[in-house]
N, C-alpha and C positions, 0 to 999 in steps of 0.2 A: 256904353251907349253913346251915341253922337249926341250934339246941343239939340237944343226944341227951335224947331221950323215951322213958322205958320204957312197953312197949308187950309185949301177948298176939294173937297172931293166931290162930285159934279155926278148924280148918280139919275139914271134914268131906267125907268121900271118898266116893262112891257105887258107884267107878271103880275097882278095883284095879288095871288094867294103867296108867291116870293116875301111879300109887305112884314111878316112875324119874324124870318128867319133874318131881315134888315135889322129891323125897329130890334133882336136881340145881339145881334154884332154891335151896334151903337152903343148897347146899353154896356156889352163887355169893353168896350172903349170909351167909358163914357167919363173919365178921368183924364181927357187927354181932350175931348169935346167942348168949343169954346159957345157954340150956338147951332142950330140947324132951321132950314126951311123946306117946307114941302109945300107943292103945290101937283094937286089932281087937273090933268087936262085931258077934262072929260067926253071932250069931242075928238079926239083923238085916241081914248083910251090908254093914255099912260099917265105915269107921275114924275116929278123930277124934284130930285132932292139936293139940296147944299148943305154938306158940311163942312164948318167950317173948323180948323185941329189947331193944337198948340201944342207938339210933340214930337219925338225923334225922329228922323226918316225911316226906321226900320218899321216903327210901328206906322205911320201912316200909309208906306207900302204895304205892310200887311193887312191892315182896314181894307186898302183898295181891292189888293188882289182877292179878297176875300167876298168881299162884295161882286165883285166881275167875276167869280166860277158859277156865279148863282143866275141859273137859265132864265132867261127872257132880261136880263140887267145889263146897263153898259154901264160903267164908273170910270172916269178919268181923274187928274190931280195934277191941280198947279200947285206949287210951291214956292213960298216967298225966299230971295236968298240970304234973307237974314237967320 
């Protein structure tokens, strides 16, 4: 496996009933999870998540990509180049 890269995955939910099959992907990475933030905007009907990783690239692309097959979500990921 490559070195650990800190990394934010930037998730936006469209989908509230989506919200379990999230909150359990996190939890199966949650070894590798340094903090996270959610915030509900309720006048808009979505939520938006930050997490923030401390882990290999393969794993935080697979976090992402994983979260991003899941209907009504968008996730992107900056990555630091350290």
């Amino acid at each position: 496996m490559s070195e650990n890269r800190i990394a934010v995955i930037n998730v936006i939910v469209e989908r509230r009933e989506n919200s379990a099959e999230i909150n359990e992907l996190f939890s199966c990475f949650g070894d590798y999870i340094i903090g996270r933030m959610g915030i509900p905007y309720r006048e808009k009907g979505v939520s938006v998540i930050c997490v923030v990783l401390d882990a290999p690239t393969e794993i935080i692309n697979t976090l992402t990509g994983k979260i991003g097959m899941l209907k009504g979500v968008s996730a992107k990921t900056l990555m630091s180049k350290k």
